[in-house]
C-alpha positions as a Markdown table, in Angstrom:
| # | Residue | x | y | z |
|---|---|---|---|---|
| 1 | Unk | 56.4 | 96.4 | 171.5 |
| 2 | Unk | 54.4 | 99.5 | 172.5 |
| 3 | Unk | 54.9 | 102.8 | 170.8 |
| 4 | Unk | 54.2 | 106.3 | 171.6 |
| 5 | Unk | 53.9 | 109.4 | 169.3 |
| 6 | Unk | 53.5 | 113.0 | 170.7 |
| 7 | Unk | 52.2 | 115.9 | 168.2 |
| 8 | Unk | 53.7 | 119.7 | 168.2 |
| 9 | Unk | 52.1 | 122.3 | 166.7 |
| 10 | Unk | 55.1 | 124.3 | 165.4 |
| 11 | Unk | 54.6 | 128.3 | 165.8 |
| 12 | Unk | 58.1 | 130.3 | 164.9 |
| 13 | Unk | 61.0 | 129.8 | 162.2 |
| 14 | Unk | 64.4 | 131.4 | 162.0 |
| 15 | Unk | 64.3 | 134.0 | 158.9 |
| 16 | Unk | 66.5 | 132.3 | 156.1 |
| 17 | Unk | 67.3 | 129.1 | 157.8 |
| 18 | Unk | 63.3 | 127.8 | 157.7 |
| 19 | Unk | 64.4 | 124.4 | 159.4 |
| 20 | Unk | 64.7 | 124.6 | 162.3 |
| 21 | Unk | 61.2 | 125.7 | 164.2 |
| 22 | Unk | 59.8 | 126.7 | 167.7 |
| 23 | Unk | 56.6 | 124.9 | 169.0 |
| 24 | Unk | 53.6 | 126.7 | 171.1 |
| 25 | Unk | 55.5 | 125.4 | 174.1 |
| 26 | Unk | 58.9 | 127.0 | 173.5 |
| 27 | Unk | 60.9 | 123.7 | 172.1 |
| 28 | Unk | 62.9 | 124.2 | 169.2 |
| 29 | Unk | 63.2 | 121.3 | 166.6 |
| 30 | Unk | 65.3 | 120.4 | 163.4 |
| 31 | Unk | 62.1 | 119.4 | 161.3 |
| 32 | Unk | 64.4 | 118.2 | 158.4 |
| 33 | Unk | 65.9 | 115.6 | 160.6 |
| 34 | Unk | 63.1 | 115.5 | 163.5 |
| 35 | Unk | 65.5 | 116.0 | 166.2 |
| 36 | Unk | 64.9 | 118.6 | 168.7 |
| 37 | Unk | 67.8 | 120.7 | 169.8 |
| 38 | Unk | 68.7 | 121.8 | 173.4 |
| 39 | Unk | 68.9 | 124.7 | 175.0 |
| 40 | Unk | 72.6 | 125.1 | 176.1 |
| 41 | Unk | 75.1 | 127.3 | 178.0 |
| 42 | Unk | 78.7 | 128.3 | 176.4 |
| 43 | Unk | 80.8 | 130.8 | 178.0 |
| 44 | Unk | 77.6 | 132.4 | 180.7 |
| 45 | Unk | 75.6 | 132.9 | 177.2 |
| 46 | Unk | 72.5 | 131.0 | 177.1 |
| 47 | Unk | 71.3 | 129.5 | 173.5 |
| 48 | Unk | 71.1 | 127.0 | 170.9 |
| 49 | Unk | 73.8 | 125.0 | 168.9 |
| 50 | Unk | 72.6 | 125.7 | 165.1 |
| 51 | Unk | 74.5 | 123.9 | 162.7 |
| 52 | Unk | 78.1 | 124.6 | 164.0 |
| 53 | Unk | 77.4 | 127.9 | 165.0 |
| 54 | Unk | 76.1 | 128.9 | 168.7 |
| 55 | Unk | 73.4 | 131.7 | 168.7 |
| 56 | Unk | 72.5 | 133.5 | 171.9 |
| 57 | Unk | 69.0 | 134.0 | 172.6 |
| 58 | Unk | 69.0 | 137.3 | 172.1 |
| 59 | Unk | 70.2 | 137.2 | 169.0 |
| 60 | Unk | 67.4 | 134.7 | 168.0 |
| 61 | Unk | 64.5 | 136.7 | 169.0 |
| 62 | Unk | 65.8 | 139.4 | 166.9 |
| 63 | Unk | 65.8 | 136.7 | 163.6 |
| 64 | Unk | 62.4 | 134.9 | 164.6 |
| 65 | Unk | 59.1 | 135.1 | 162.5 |
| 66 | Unk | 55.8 | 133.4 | 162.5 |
| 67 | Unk | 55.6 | 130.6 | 160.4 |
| 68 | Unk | 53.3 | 131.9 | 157.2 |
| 69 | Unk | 50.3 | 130.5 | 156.9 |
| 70 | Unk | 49.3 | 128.8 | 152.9 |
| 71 | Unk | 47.3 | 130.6 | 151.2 |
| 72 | Unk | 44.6 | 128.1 | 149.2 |
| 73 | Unk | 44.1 | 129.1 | 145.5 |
| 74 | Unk | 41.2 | 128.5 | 143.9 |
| 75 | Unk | 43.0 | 127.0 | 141.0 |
């Protein structure tokens, strides 16, 4: 059996629901079940299928934030 394994680097989060991410090259995955999520159409709106609510895209990019970066303490 031969495997392969692909790395993301993950760049944006939705504010207040922090699981589901963006990577660098604009896919959006569920990182608390590792799924990524597809881009869909409903109704001539394009968007994404977050829980059981649909979000347009231009009502993400108004709730989108870089991913904070951790601080190291020196303690």
């Amino acid at each position: 059996m031969q495997t392969i394994s692909v790395t993301y680097d993950l760049k944006w989060q939705i504010k207040g629901n922090e699981k589901y991410k963006w990577t660098s090259c604009k896919k959006l995955f569920n990182t608390q079940t590792g799924r990524q999520i597809k881009k869909t159409m409903n109704c001539r709106s394009v968007g994404y299928w977050i829980g059981k609510q649909f979000i347009t895209l231009d009502n993400l990019r108004a709730n989108l934030e870089l991913i904070p970066k951790k601080e190291l303490t020196p303690f």
